[in-house]
Every structure is written in structure tokens, then in C-alpha cells.
N, C-alpha and C positions, 0 to 999 in steps of 0.2 A: 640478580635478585635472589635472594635464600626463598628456601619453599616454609619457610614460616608466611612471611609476608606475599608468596602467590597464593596460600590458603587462605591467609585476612584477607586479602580484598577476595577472594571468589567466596569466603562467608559472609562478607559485610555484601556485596552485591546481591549474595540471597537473600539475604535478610530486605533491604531495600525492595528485590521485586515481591515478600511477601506481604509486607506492609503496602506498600503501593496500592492496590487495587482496594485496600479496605479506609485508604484515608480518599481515594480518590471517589470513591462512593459517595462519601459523606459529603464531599464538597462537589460534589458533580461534576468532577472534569473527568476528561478519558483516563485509564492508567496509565498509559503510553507517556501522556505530557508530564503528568507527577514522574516518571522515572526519567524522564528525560533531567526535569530540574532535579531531580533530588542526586543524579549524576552529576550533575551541576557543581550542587552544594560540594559533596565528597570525591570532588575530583579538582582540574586543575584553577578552578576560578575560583575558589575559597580552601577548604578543607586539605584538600591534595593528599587525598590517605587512599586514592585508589591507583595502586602501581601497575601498569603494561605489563605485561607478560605473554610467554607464546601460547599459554592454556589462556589465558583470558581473550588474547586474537580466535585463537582458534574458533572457542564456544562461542565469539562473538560473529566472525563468519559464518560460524553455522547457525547462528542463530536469523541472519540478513537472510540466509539460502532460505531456513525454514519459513519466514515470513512472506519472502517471494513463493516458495511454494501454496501455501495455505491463500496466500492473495490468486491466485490460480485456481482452486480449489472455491473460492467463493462463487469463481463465475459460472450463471446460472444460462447455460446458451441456450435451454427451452424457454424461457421468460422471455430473451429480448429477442429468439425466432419470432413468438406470437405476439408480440406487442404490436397493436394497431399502430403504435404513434413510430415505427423503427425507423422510417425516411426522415421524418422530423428530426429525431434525436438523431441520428447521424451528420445531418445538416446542424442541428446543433454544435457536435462536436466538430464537425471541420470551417465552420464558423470562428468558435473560442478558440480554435488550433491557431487560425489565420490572422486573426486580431493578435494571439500572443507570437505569433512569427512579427509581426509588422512593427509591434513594441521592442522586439528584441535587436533589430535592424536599425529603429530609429534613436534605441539607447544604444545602439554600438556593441551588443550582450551578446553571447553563442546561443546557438539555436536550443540548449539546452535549457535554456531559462524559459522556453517556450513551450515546451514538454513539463517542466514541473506546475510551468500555470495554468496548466490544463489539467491537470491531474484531476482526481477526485477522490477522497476519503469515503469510499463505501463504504464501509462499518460505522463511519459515522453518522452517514448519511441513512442510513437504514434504521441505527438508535432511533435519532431523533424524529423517524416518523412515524417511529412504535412508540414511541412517547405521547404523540397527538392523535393516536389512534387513526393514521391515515395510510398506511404502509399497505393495506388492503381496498384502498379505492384508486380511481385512475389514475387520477395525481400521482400517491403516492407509486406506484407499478411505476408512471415515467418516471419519477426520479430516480428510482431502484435501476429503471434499464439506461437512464443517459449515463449513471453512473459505472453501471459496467462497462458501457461499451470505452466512455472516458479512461475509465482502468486499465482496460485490456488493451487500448490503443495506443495508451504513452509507455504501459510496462515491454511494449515491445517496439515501439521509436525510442525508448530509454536505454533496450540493449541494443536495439542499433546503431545510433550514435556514437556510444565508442569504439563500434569498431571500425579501424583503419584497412582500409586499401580494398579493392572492390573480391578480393581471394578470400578475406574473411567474411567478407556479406553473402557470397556464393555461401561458407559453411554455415551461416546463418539460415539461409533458407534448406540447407540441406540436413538441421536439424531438425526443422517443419517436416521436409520428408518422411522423415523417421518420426516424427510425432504422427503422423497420416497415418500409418502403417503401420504403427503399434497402436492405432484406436480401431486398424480395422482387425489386426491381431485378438486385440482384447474382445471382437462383439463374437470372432469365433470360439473363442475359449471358453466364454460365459455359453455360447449355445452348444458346446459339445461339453463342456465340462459345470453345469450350473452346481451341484452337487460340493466342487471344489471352490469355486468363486462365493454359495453361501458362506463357506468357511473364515471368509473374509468381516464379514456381520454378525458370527457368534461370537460368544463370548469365553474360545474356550482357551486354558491357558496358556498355549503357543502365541496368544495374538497374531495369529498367522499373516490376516488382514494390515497389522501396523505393520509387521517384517516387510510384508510386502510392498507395501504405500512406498514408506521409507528406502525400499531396494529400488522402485522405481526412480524417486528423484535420486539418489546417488549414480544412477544409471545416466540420467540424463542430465545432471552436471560435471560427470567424469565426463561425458562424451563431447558438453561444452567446450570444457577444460581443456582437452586433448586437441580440440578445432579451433582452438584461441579466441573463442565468443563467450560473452560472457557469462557467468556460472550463473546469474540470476535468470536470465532465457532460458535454461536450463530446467529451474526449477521451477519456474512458472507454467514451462509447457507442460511438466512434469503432472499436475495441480491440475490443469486443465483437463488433460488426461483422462486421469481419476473423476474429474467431475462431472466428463459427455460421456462417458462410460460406464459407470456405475448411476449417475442424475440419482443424487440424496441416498448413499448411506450413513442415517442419520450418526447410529452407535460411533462405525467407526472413524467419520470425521468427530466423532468430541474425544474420542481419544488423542487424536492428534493435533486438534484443537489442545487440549491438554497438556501434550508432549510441549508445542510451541509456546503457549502462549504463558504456559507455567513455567518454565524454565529458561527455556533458548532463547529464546527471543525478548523479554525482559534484558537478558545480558546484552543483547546489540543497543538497544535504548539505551541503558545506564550506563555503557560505554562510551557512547555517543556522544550523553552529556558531561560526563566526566572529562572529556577531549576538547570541548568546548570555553572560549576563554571570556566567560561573562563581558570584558574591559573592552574587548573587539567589539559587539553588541553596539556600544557605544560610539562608536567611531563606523557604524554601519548603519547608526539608524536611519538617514535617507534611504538608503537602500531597502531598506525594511517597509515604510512607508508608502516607496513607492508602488514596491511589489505588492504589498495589500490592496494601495487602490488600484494597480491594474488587475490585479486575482478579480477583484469584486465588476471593473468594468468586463471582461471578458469573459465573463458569467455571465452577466445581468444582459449585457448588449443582447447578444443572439437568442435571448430566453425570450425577449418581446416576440418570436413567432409561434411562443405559443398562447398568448393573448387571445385568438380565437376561441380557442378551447377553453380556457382558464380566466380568462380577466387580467387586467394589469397585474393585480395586489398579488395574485396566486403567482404569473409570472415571473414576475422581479421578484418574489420570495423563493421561488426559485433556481434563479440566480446565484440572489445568496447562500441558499445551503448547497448549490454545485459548487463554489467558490471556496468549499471545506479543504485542507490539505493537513495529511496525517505520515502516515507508514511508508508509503513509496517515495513520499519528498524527501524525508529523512534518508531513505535508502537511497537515493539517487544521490544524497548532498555528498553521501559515505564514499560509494563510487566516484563519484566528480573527483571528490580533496584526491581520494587515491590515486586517480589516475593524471593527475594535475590538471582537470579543466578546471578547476575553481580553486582560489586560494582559502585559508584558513579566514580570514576574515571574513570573506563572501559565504565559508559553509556555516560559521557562526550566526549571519545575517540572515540567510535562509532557515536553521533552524528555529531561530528566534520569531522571526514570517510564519513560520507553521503553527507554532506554540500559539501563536497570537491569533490565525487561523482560524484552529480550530477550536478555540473558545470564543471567537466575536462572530464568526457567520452563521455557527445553526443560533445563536442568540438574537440576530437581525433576523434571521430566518420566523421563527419563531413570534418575533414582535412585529415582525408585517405580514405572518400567513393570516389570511380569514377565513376564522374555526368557523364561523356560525354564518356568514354570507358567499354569495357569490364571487367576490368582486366585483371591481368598476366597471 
């Protein structure tokens, strides 16, 4: 490929993640799904003017890491310490875990189809309860914490599962070590050194704070990398990290907020869909189908145990906006094709499931929460 044509597509890709977020405003969907279709469009299922290249793998790599990390980085492990409802939502989630093992056994599926149906779209799931003004009462707090814990439970059965043979599951947990031990590193440094660690949250123009963010997770997905686990465990524990260690610095998570979601990560999305072969879609759509209704039964099932606290209506709306699937399905579909547990048509199918996702369940969600009663 001439580097005429690796610049057109890394400027036409800019161009698409700029536009994106301001058309996807207007029409209410996330930006993520517009970049996914609009990859779509200007890639191999219509358009085909966006060409592979090792700069465009690359930034697209790092763009999957950066979202794995910031997905890290969102979890808030003061929240779901203090949640009164934490035994429920756990039984929740090993409920919907159990129900999508049992489906993926009785359709003959890898256990990974079981982790993706679990997932939850927490950024979405958080939108939409600051849209109904409920993200600050009970309710809203549990869906904020079943969502995490759902996040932070499959992001790490997501890097376990691919790895093979029980030598790399040993290095698996012996990344956790080293994530222990550098959160207990870090609460000594903050108390012998606070002076240096505010330097982190000014705004002066080293961005000392981003060097450093960023030195961390390249830290700890070189060290993935080197142990043959995969780079997103890495980056996620990375996220983590940063987030039981510092808990809210506001400034310099929107910087990297920033970095991610303005740039890098845009490029893994419109990659994505660009790779994607609209024709397959079609010849997948059972599979599509189905995984919608089992996403929505393995939500909705285990959400009836909070019925006590909530009512039915509140319940099963519940359900449905845990039944959301965004960023990590996408990543995992990326990982899957890679590694060959899914073929091209199945990652097709599953990204197609998401898109569909997450524009029909916070809209069920939505049309069966009750704003103004109790419920049944």
C-alpha cells in the first residue's frame, strides 16, 4: 500500500470519528454504534475505501488497549463496597452467568458466548439513568453496581478464557499479584510523597499525571505480553489501579478520557466496521435473533429477585437495561475472530446483536420503568 492511500484512510477515519458524536447527538444513539456503521459504509460491505495498513492495525490496537483500560478506570470499587444490595447483585450476576452457560451447552456454543451475554454496557447503562433523573436513587446506585460488578467479572473470564494450558493461567494470576503490590506501592508513595502525586491533578505543562497514567498501562501490558496473557488484562488491571488509588481524579481522568475516546479508540470502532461484511449479517440473522432473546431472557430471569425491593415493572426494566451490550462485546468479538474461536460470520453476527442491543434495550427499558409509581 503507497503512503498516499495509508494517509486517506487515517484522514477519512478522522474525519468519520469527528463527525460521529455530533450526528449521533442528534439522533440519540451512542457514537460508538454510528462509528461502527459508518465503518460499515466506508469499508468492506459497500464503499471499500478504507485500506489495512500496519499504522492503521496498530492505532487500532491501541486503541482496543485504551478502551480496555479507561473500561478499568470506570470501576468504582467504593460504590459497590457500600451497596446495601452487593449479595443480591452478585447472585444476580452468577445467576445470568449460569443461565448463559446452560444456553451455550444446550446450543452447542463455546463458553465464550456466555461471557459476552453477560456483559453489561456501563456507560450506557449510566446515560440512561441520568436521563431519567434516577442514577441517584436506589434503583438507579443498583444498576450502576450490578453493572460493574457484571463488567469487571466477564472483562476478566474474557482474558481468561483465551488462555491456553494451566502455565498461562498461573501468569494470569501472577499479574494480579503484581497489580496487589503496586496498589500497595502506590498508597505508600501518595503518603510519603503527596506533594509529587498532587502533580498528577495539576494542570501544569508536563502532564505529568497523563505520562504517568499511560507509563502505567504500557507497564502492565508489556508485562501481559511478555507472560503470553492477554494485553487487555493488562490494561484493565492497569485502569483499575488508577482508580482504587487515586478514587476520582476528576481533571485527569477527562484527559484521558480525551486521549481515548477522541482519538484511539474511535479508530478500533471504525475499524471494526469497516472489517465487517454487511451480506454475512444476513445469513446470520437466526443467530442474531436468538442471542437478543436469550441477552433479554438472562437479564430479565434473575432480576425477578429483586421484586421485593422494587416491584415487578421496576424489576424486569431492569433486566432490560442490564441486557445492554456495547464496548467489551465488540472487543471480545475482535479478540474471538483473532484468535480463531469465532468465525467471520459469527463476529459479524455478534456485532450486528450489539448494535441492535444497544439501541432496543435501554428503549424497553425506558418504556416499562415507572417514573411516577411504584410498581405491581
Amino acid at each position: 500500500m503507497s503512503e498516499i492511500e495509508q494517509f486517506t484512510t487515517i484522514a477519512l477515519i478522522s474525519v468519520i470519528a469527528f463527525i460521529s458524536p455530533i450526528i449521533a447527538e442528534k439522533i440519540r444513539v451512542p457514537a460508538v454504534v454510528l462509528e461502527i456503521i459508518l465503518g460499515m459504509v466506508f469499508g468492506v460491505s459497500f464503499l471499500n475505501v478504507i485500506y489495512s495498513s500496519e499504522w492503521l492495525s496498530f492505532l487500532s490496537l491501541f486503541g482496543l488497549i485504551f478502551l480496555m483500560f479507561l473500561a478499568g478506570l470506570e470501576i468504582d470499587a467504593e460504590t459497590v463496597l457500600k451497596s446495601g444490595h452487593l449479595k443480591k447483585v452478585v447472585a444476580f450476576f452468577i445467576l445470568s452467568l449460569s443461565l448463559s452457560a446452560a444456553f451455550t451447552i444446550l446450543a452447542g456454543l463455546s463458553f465464550f458466548y456466555a461471557i459476552i451475554l453477560t456483559n453489561v454496557a456501563v456507560g450506557v447503562v449510566v446515560s440512561v439513568l441520568r436521563e431519567i433523573g434516577t442514577d441517584k436513587e436506589e434503583f438507579g446506585q443498583l444498576n450502576i453496581v450490578a453493572a460493574l460488578v457484571s463488567d469487571f467479572s466477564t472483562m476478566f473470564l474474557l482474558s481468561i478464557y483465551f488462555l491456553t494450558g494451566y502455565l498461562q493461567i498461573a501468569f494470569a494470576f501472577a499479574i494480579i499479584l503484581v497489580f496487589l503490590a503496586a496498589y500497595r506501592f502506590g498508597k505508600l508513595v501518595i503518603w510519603y510523597f503527596p506533594e509529587f502525586i498532587s502533580k498528577w491533578f495539576s494542570d501544569e505543562p508536563s502532564e505529568i499525571g497523563v505520562r504517568g497514567s499511560l507509563a502505567i498501562m504500557i507497564l502492565f501490558v508489556g508485562l501481559s505480553s511478555f507472560l503470553g496473557v492477554e494485553a487487555i488484562l493488562g490494561a484493565f488491571l492497569a485502569g483499575v489501579l488508577l482508580s482504587i488509588t487515586f478514587r476520582g481524579g476528576k481533571k485527569l481522568y477527562d484527559k484521558l478520557y480525551g486521549m481515548g475516546f477522541g482519538f484511539f479508540i474511535p479508530i478500533f470502532f471504525i475499524k471494526t466496521g469497516s472489517e465487517l461484511n454487511i451480506a454475512q449479517a444476513e445469513e446470520g440473522l437466526d443467530l442474531i435473533l436468538l442471542l437478543l432473546a436469550v441477552s433479554f431472557a438472562v437479564k430479565i430471569i434473575p432480576s425477578m429477585i429483586f421484586i421485593p425491593n422494587f416491584g415487578l415493572r421496576r424489576a424486569m426494566s431492569m433486566g432490560f437495561l442490564q441486557s445492554t451490550k456495547l464496548s467489551l462485546t465488540i472487543a471480545g468479538v475482535a479478540i474471538g475472530i483473532a484468535s480463531g474461536v469465532i468465525s467471520e460470520l459469527e463476529a459479524t453476527a455478534l456485532v450486528s446483536f450489539t448494535i441492535i442491543s444497544c439501541l432496543l434495550s435501554p428503549t424497553l427499558f425506558r418504556l416499562l420503568y415507572p417514573r411516577y409509581h411504584n410498581g405491581l
